[in-house]
N, C-alpha and C positions, 0 to 999 in steps of 0.2 A: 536584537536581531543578530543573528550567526555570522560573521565576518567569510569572504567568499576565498575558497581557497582550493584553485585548482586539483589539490592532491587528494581530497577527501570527497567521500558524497556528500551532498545537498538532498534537503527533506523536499523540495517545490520539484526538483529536477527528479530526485525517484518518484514523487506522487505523479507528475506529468508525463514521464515513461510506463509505468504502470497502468495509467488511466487511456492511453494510447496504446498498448499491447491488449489493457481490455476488451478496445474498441474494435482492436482489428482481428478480435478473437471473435468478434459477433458478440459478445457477452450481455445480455441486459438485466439490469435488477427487477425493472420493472416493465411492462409493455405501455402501461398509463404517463411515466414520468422520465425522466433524460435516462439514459441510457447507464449512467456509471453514477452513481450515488455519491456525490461529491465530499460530501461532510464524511461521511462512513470511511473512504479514504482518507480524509484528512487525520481523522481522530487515531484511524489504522499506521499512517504512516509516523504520527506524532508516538507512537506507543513503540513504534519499531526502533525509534530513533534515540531511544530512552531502555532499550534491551542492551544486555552483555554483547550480544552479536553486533550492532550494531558497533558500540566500542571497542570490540575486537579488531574490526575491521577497517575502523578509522585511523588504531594504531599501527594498522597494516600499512595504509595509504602514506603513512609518514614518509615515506622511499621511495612510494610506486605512485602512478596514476589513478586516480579514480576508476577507472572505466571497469575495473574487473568487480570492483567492491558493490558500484553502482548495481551492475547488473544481477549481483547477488541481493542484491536488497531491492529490485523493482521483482524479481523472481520471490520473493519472500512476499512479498507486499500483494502481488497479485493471486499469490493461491490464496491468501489468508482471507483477500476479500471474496475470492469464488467460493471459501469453503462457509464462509456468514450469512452471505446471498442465498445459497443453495437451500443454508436451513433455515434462511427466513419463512421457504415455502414448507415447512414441515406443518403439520398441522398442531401440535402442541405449542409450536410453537408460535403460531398465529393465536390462539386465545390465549395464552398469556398475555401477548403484543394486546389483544383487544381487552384485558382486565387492565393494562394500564392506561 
């Protein structure tokens, strides 16, 4: 577990700014199931947090505050998941989903 440190972003704090900028965007993955696809985030933001950018910007935070880096990384996080969502409804890509 990641030690808590004012200066840099947190993976729980950008997933849960993200997933609350989704909410209040209308956003839904599904009409049948909760509204933000909870795991697909998780997985999404754990892959963001393990990028260059990511490291960039933590080495940024060493001086400054979180809040600027934060918001570049809830902003990353959230188109990444609009742009997965969107082509979940593609239809190619629905039968491959259904041949697995």
């Amino acid at each position: 577990m990641e030690s808590f440190n004012p200066k840099r972003p947190h993976r729980a704090i950008v997933r849960c700014k993200a997933k609350m900028q989704l909410l209040e965007m209308g956003f839904s993955a599904d009409e049948e199931s909760d509204p933000v696809d909870d795991a697909l985030l998780k997985d999404l933001a754990a892959a963001l947090f393990q990028s260059n950018q990511y490291h960039a910007l933590n080495e940024q935070c060493q001086s400054k505050e979180a809040n600027g880096a934060e918001g570049t990384l809830v902003n990353e996080l959230v188109k990444t998941y609009q742009q997965i969502s969107k082509r979940r409804q593609e239809p190619i890509v629905q039968r491959l989903n259904a041949l697995l």
